[in-house]
PyMOL Python script that loads the backbone (N, CA, C, O; Angstrom):
from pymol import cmd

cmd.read_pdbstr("""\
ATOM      1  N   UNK A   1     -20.795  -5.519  -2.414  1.00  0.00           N
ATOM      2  CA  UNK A   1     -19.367  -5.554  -2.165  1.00  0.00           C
ATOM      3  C   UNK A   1     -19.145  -5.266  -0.675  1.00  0.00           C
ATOM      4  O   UNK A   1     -19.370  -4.157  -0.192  1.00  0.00           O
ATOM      5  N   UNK A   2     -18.690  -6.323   0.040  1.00  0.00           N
ATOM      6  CA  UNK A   2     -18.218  -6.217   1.659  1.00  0.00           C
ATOM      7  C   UNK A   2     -16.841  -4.982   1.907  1.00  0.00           C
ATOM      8  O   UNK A   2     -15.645  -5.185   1.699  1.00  0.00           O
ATOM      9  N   UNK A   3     -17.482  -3.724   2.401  1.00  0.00           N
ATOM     10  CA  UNK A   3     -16.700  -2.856   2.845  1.00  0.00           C
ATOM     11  C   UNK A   3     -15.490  -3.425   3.381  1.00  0.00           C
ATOM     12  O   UNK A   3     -15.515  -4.545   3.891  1.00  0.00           O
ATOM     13  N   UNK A   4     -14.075  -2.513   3.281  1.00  0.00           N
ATOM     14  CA  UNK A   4     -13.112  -3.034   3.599  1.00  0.00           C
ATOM     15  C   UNK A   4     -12.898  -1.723   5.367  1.00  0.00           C
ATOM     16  O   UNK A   4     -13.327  -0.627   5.726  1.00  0.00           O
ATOM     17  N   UNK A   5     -12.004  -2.789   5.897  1.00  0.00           N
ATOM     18  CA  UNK A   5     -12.489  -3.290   7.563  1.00  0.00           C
ATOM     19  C   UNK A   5     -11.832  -1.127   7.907  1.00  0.00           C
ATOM     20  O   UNK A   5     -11.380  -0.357   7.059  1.00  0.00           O
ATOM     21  N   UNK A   6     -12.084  -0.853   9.438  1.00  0.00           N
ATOM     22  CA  UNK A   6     -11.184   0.185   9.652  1.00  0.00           C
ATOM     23  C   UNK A   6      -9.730   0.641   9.620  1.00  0.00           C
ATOM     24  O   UNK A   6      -9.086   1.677   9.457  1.00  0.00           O
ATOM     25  N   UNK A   7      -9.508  -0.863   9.895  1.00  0.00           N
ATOM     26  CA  UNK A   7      -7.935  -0.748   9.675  1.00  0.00           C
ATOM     27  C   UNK A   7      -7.334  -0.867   8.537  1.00  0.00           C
ATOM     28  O   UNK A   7      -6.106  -0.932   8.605  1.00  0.00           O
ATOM     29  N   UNK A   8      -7.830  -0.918   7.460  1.00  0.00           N
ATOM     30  CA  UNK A   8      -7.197  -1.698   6.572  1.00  0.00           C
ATOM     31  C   UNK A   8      -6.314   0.005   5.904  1.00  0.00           C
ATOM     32  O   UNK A   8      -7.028   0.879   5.412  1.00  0.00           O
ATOM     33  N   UNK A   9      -4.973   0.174   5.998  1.00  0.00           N
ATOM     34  CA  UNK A   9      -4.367   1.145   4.989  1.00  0.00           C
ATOM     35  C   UNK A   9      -3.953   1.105   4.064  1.00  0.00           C
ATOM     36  O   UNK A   9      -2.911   1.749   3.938  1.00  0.00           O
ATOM     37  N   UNK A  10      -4.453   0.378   2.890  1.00  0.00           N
ATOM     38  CA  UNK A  10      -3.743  -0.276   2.093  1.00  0.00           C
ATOM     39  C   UNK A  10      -4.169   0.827   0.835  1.00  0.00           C
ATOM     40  O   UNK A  10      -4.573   1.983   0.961  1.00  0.00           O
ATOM     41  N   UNK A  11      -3.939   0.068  -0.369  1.00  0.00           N
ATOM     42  CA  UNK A  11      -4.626   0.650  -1.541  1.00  0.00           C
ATOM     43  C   UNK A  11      -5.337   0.466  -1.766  1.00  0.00           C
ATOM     44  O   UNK A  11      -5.537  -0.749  -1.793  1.00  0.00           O
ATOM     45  N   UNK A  12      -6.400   1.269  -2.135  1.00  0.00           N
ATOM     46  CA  UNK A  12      -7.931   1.193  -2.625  1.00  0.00           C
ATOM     47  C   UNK A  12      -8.255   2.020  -3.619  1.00  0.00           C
ATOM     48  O   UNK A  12      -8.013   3.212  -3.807  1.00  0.00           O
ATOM     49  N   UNK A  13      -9.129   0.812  -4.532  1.00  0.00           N
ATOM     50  CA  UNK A  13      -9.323   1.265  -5.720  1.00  0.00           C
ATOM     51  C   UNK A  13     -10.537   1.000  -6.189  1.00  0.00           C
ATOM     52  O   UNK A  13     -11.373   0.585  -5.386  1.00  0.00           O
ATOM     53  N   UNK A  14     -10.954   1.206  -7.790  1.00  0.00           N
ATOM     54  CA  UNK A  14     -12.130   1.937  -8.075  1.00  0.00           C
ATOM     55  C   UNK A  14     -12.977   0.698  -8.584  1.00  0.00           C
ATOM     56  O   UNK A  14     -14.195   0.538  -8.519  1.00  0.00           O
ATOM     57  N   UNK A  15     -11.950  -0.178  -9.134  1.00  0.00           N
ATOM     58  CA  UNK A  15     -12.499  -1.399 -10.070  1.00  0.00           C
ATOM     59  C   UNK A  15     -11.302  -1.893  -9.816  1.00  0.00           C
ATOM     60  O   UNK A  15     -10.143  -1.494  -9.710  1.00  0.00           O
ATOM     61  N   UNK A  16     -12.355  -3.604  -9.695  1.00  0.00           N
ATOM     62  CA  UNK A  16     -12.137  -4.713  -9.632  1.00  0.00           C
ATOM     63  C   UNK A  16     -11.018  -5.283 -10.720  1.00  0.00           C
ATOM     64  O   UNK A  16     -10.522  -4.388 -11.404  1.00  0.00           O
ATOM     65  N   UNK A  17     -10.607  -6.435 -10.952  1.00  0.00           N
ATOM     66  CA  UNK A  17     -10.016  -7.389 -11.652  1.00  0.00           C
ATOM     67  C   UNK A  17      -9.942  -8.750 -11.792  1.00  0.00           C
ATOM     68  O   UNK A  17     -10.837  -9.310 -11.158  1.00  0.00           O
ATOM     69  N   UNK A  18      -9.165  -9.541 -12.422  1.00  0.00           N
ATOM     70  CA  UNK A  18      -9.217 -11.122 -12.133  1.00  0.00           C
ATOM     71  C   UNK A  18      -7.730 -11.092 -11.645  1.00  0.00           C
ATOM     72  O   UNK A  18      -6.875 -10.261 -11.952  1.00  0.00           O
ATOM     73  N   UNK A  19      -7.595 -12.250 -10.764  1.00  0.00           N
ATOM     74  CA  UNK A  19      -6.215 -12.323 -10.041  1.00  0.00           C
ATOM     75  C   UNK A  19      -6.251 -13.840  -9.984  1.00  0.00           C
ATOM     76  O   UNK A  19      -7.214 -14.597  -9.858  1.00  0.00           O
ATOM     77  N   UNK A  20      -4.398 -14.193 -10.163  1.00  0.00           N
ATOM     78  CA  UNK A  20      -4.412 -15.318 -10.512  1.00  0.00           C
ATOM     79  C   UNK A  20      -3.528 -15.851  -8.987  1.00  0.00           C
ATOM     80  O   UNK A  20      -2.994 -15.236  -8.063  1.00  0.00           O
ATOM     81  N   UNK A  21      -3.660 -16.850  -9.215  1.00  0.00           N
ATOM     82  CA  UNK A  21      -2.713 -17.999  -7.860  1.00  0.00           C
ATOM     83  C   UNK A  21      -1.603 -18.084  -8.687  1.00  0.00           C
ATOM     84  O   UNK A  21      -1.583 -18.648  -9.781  1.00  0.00           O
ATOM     85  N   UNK A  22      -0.667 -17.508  -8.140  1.00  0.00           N
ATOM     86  CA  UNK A  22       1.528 -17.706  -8.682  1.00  0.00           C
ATOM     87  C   UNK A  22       1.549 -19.262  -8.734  1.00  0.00           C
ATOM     88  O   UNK A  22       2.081 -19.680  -9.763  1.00  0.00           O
ATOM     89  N   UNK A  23       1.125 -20.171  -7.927  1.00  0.00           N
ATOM     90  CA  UNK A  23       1.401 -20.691  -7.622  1.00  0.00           C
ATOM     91  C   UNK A  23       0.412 -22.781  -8.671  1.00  0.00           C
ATOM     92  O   UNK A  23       0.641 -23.904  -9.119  1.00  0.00           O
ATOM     93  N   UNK A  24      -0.291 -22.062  -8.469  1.00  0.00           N
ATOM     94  CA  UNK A  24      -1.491 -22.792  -9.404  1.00  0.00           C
ATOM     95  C   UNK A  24      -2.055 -22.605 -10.663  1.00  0.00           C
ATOM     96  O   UNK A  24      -2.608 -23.517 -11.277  1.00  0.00           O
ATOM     97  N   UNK A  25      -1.919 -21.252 -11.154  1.00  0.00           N
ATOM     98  CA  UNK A  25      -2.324 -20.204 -11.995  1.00  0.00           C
ATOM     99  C   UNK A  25      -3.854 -20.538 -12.500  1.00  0.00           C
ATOM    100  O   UNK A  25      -4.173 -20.744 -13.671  1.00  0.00           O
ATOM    101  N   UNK A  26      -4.840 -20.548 -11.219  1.00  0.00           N
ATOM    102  CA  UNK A  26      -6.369 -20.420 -11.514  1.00  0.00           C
ATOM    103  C   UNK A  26      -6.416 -19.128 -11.348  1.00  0.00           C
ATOM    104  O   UNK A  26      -5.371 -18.528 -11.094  1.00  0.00           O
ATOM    105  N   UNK A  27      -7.435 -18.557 -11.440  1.00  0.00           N
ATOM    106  CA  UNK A  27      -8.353 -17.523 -11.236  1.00  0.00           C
ATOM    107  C   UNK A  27      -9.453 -16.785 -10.820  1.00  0.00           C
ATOM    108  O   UNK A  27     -10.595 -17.037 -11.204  1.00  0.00           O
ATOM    109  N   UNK A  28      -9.228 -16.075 -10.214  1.00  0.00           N
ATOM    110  CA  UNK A  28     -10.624 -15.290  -9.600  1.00  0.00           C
ATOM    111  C   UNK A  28     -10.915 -14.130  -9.863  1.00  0.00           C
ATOM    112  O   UNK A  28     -10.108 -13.248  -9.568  1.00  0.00           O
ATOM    113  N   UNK A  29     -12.178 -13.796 -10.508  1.00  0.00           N
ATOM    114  CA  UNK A  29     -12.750 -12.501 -10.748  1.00  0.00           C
ATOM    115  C   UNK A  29     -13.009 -12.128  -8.898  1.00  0.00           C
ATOM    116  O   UNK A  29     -13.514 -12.857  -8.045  1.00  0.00           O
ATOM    117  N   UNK A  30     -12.379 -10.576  -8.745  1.00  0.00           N
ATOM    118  CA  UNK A  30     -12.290  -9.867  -7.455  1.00  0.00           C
ATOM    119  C   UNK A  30     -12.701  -8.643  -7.415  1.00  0.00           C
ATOM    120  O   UNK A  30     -12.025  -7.914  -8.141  1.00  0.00           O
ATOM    121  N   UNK A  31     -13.539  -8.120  -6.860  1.00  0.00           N
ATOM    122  CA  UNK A  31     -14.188  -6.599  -7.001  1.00  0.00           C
ATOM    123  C   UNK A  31     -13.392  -6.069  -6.223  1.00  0.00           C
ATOM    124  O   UNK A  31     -12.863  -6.731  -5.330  1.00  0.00           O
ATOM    125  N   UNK A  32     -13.125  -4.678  -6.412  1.00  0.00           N
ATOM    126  CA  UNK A  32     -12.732  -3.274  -6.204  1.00  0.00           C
ATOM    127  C   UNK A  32     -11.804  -3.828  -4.533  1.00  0.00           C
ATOM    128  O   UNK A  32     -10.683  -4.290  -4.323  1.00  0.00           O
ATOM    129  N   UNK A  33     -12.739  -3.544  -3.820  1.00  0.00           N
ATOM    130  CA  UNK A  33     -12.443  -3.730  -2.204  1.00  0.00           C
ATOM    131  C   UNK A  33     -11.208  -5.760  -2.234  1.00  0.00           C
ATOM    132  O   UNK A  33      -9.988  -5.806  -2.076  1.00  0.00           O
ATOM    133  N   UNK A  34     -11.820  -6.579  -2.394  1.00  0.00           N
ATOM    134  CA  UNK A  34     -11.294  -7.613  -2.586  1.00  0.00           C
ATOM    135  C   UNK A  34      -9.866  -7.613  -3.027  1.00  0.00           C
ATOM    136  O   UNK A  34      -8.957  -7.955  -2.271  1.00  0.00           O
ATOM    137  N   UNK A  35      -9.624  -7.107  -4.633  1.00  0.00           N
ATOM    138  CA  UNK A  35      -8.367  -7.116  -4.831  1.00  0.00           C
ATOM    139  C   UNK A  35      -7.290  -5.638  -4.089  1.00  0.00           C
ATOM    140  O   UNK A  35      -6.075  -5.490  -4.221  1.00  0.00           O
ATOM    141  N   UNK A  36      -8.263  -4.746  -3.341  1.00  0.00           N
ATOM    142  CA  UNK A  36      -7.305  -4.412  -2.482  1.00  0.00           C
ATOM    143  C   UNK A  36      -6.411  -5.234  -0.991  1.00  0.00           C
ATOM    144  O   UNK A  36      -5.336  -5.017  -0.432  1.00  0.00           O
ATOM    145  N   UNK A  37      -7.291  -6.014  -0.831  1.00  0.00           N
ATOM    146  CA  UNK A  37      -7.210  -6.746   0.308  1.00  0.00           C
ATOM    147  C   UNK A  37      -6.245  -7.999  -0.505  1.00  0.00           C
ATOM    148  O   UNK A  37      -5.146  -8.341  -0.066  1.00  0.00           O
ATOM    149  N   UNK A  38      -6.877  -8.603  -1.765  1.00  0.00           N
ATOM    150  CA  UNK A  38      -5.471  -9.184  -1.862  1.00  0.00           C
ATOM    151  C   UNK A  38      -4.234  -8.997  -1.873  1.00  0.00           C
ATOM    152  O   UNK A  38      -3.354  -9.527  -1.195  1.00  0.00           O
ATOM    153  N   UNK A  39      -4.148  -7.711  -3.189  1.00  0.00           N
ATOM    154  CA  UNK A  39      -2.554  -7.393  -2.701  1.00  0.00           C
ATOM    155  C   UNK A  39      -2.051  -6.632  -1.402  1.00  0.00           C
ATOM    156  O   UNK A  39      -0.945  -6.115  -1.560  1.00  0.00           O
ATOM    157  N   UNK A  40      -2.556  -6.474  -0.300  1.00  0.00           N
ATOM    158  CA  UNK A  40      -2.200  -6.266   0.943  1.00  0.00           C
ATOM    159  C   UNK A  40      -1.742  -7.019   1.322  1.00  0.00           C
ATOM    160  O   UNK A  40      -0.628  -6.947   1.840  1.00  0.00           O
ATOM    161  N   UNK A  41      -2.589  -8.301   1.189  1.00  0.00           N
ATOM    162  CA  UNK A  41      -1.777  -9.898   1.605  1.00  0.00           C
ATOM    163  C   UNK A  41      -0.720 -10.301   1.196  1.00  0.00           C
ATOM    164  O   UNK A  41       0.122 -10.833   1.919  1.00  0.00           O
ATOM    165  N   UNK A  42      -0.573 -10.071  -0.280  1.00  0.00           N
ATOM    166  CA  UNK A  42       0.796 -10.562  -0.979  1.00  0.00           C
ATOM    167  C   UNK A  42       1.707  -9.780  -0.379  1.00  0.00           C
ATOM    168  O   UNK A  42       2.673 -10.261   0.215  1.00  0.00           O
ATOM    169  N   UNK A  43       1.468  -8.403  -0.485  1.00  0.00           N
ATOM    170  CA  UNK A  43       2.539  -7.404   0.093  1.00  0.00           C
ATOM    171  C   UNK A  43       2.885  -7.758   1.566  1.00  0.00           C
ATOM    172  O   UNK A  43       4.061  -7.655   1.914  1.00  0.00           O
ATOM    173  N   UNK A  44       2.032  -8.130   2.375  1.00  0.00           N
ATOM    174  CA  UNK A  44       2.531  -8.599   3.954  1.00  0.00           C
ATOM    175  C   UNK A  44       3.267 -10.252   3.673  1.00  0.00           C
ATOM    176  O   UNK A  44       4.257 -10.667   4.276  1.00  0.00           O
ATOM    177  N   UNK A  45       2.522 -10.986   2.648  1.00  0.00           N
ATOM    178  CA  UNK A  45       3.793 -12.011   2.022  1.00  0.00           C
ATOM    179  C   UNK A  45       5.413 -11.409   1.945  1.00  0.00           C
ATOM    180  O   UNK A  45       6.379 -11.860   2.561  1.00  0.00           O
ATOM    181  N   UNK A  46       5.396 -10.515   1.212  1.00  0.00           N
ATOM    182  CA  UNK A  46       6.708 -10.311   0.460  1.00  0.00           C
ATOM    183  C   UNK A  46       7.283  -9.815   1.097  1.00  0.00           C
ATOM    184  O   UNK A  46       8.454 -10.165   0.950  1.00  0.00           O
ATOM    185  N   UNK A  47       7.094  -8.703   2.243  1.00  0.00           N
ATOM    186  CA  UNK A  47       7.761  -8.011   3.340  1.00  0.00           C
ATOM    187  C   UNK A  47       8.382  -9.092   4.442  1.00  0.00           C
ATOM    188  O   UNK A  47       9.535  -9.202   4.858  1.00  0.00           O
ATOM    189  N   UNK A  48       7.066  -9.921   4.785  1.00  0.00           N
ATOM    190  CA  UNK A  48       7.658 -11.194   5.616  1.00  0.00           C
ATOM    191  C   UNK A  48       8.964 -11.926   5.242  1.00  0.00           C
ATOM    192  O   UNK A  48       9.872 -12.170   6.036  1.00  0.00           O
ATOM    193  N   UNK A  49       8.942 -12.260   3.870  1.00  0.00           N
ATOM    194  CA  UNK A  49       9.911 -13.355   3.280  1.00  0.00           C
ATOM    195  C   UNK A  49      11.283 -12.152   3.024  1.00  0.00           C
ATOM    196  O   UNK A  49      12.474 -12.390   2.821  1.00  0.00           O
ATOM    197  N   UNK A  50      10.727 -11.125   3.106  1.00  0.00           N
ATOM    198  CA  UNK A  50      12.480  -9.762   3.164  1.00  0.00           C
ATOM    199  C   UNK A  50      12.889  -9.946   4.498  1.00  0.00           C
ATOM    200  O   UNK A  50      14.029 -10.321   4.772  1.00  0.00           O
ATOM    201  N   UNK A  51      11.887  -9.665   5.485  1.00  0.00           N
ATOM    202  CA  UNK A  51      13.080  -9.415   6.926  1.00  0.00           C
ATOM    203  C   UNK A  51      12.681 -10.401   7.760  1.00  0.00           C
ATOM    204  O   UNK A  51      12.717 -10.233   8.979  1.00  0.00           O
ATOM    205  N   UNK A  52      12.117 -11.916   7.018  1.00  0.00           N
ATOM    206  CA  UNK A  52      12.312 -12.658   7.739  1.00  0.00           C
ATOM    207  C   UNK A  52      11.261 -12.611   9.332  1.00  0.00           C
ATOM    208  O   UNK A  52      10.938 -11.633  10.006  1.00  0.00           O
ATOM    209  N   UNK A  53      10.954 -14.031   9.522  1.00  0.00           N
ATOM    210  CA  UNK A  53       9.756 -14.123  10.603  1.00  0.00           C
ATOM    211  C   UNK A  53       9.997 -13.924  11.930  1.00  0.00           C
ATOM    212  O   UNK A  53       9.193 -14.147  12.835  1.00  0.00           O
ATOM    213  N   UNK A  54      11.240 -13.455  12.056  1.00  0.00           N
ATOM    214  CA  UNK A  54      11.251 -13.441  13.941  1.00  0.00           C
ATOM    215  C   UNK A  54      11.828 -11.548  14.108  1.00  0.00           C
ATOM    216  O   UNK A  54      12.375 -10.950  15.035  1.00  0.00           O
ATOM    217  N   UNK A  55      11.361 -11.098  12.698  1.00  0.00           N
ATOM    218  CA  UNK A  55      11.865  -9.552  12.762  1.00  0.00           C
ATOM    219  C   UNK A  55      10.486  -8.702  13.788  1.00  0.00           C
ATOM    220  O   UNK A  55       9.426  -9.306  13.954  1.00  0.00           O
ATOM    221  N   UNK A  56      10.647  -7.647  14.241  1.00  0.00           N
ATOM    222  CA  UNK A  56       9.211  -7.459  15.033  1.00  0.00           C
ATOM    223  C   UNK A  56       8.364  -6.412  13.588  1.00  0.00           C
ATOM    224  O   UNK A  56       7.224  -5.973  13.736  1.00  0.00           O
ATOM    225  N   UNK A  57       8.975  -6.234  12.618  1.00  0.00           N
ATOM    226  CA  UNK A  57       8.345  -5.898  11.617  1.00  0.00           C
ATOM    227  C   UNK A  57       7.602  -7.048  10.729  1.00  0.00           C
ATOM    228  O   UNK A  57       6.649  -6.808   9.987  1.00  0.00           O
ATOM    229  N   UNK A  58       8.227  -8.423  10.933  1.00  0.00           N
ATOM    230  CA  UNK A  58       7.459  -9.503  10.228  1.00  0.00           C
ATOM    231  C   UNK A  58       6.413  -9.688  11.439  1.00  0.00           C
ATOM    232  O   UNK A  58       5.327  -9.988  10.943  1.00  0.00           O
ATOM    233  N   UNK A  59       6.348  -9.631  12.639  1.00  0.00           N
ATOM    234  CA  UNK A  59       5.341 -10.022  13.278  1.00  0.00           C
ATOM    235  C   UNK A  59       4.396  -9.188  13.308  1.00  0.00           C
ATOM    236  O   UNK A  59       3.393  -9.859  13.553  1.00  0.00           O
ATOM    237  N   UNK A  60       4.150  -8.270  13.220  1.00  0.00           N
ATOM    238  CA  UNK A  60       3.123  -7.026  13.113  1.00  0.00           C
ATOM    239  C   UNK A  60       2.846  -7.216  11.742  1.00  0.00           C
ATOM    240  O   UNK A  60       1.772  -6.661  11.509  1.00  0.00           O
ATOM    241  N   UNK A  61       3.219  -7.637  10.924  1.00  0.00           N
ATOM    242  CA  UNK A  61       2.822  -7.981   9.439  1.00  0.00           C
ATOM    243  C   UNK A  61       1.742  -9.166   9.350  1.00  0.00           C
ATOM    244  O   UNK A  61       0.656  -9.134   8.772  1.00  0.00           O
ATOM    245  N   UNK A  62       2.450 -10.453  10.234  1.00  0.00           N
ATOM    246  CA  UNK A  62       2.034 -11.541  10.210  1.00  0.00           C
ATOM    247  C   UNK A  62       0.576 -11.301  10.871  1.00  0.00           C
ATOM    248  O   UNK A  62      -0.403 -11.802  10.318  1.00  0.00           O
ATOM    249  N   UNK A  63       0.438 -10.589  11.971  1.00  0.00           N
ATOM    250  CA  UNK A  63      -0.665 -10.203  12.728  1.00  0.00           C
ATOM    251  C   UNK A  63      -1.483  -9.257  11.412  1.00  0.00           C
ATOM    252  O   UNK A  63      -2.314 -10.036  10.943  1.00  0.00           O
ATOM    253  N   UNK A  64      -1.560  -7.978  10.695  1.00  0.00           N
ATOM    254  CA  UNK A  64      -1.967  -7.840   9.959  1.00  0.00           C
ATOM    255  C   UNK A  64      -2.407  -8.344   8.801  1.00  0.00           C
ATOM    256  O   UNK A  64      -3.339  -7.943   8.104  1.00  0.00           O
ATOM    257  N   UNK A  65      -1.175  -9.879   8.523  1.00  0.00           N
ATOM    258  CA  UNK A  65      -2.145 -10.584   7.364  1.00  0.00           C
ATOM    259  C   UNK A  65      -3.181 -11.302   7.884  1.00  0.00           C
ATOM    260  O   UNK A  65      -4.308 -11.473   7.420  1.00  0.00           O
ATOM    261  N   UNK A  66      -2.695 -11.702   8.881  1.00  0.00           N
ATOM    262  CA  UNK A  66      -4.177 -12.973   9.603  1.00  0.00           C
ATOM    263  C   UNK A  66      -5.671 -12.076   9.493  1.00  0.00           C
ATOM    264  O   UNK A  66      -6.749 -12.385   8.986  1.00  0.00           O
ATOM    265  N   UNK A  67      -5.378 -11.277   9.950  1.00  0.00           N
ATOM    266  CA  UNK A  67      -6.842 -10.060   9.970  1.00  0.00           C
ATOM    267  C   UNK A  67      -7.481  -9.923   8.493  1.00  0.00           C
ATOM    268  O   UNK A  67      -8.683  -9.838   8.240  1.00  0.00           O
ATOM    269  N   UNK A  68      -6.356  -9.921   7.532  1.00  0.00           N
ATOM    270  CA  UNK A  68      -6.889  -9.796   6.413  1.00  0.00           C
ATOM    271  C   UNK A  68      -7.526 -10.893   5.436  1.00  0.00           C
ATOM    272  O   UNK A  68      -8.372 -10.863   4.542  1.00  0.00           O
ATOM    273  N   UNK A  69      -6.660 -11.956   6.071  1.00  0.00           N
ATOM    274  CA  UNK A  69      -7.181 -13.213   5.802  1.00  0.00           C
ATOM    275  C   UNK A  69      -8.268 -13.795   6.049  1.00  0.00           C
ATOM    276  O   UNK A  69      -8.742 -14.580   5.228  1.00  0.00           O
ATOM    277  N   UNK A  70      -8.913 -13.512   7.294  1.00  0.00           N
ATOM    278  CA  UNK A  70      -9.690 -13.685   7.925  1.00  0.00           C
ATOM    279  C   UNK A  70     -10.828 -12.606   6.879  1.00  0.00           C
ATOM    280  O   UNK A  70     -11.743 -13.097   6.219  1.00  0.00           O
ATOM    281  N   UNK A  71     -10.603 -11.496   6.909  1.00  0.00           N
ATOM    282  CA  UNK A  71     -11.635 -10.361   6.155  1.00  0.00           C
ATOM    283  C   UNK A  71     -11.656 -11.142   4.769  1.00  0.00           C
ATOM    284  O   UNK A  71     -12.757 -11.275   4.234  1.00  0.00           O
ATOM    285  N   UNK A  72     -10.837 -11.526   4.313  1.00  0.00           N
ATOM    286  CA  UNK A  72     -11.007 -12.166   2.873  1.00  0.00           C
ATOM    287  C   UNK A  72     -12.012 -13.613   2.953  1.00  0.00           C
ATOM    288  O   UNK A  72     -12.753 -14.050   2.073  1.00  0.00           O
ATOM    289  N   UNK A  73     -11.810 -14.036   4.000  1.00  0.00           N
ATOM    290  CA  UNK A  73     -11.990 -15.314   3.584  1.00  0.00           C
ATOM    291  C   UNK A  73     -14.276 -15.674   4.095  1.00  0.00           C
ATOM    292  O   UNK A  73     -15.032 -16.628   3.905  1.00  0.00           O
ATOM    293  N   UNK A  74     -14.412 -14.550   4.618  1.00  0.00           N
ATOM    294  CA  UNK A  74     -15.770 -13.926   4.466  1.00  0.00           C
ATOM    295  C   UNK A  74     -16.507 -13.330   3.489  1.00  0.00           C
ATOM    296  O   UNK A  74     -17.638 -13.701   3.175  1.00  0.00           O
ATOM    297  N   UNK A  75     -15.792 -12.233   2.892  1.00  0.00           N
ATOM    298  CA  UNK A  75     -15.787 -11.372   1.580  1.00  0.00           C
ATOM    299  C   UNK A  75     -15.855 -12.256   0.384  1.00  0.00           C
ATOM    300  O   UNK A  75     -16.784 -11.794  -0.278  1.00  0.00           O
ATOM    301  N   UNK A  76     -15.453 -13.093  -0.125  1.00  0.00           N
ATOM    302  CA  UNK A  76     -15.060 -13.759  -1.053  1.00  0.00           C
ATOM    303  C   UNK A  76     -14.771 -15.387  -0.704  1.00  0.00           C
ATOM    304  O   UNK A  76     -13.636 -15.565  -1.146  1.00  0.00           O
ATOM    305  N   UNK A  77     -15.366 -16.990   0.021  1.00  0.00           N
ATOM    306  CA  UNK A  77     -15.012 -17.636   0.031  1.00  0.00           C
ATOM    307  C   UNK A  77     -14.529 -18.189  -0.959  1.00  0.00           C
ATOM    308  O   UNK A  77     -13.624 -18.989  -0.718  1.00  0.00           O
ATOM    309  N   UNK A  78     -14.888 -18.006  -2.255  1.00  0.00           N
ATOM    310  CA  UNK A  78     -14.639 -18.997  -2.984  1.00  0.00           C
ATOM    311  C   UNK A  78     -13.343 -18.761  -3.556  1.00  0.00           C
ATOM    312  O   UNK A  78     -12.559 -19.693  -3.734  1.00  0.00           O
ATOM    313  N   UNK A  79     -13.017 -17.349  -3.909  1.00  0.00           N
ATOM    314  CA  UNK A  79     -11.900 -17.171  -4.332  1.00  0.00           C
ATOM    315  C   UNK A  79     -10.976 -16.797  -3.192  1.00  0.00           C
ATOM    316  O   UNK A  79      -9.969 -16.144  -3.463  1.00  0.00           O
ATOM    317  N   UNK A  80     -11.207 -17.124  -2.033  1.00  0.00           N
ATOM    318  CA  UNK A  80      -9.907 -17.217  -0.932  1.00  0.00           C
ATOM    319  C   UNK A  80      -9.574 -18.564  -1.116  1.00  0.00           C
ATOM    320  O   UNK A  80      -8.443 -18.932  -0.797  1.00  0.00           O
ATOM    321  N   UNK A  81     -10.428 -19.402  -1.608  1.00  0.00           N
ATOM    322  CA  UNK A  81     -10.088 -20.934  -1.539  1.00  0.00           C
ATOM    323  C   UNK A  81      -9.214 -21.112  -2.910  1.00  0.00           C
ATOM    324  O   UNK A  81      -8.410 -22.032  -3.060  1.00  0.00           O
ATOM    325  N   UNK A  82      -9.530 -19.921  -4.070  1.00  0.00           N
ATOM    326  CA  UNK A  82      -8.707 -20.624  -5.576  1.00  0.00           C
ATOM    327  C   UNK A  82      -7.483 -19.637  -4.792  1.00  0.00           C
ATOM    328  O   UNK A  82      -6.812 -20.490  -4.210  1.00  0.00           O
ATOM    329  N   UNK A  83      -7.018 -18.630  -4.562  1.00  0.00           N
ATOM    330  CA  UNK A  83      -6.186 -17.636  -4.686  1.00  0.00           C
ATOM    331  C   UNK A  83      -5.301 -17.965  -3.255  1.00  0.00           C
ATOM    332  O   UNK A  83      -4.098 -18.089  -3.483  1.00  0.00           O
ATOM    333  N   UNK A  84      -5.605 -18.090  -2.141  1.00  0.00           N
ATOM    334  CA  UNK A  84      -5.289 -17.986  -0.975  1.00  0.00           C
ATOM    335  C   UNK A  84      -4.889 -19.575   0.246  1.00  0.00           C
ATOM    336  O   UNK A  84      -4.474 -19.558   1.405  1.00  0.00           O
ATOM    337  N   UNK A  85      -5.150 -20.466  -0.431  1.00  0.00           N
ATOM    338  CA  UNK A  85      -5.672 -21.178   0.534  1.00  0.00           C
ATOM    339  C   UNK A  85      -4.870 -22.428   0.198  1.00  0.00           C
ATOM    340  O   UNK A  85      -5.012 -23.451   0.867  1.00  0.00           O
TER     341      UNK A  85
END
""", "prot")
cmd.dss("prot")
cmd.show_as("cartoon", "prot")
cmd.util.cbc("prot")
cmd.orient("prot")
């Protein structure tokens, strides 16, 4: 399991899960570290789409999801490609 990065403050937890695409509804089995990093992403989703992309709180978000995106999409290619992509 690819350690999650220094920065990351998110939630972290003990065990893994399967997480689905809202949008597609496939699935990916995600270990422990992974599905913390996903819902970090969704959550920097959902904050973005509240105050909007030219807020300087959506841009420090937007900059924090790219990082995470980027950490995900190493950690897990295959399911950054069903879940993320």
């Amino acid at each position: 399991m690819k350690a999650l990065p220094a920065w990351f403050d998110g939630l972290k937890y003990s065990d893994g899960e399967e997480a689905t695409n809202p949008y597609t509804g496939d699935t990916a089995l995600l270990s422990a570290n992974e599905l913390a990093m996903y819902d970090y992403i969704k959550g920097c989703e959902f904050l973005i789409s509240i105050v909007g992309h030219e807020s300087d709180k959506a841009q420090s978000s937007i900059s924090m999801m790219r990082k995470a995106l980027d950490w995900f999409r190493v950690a897990n290619p295959r399911a950054y490609m069903i879940l993320l992509d």
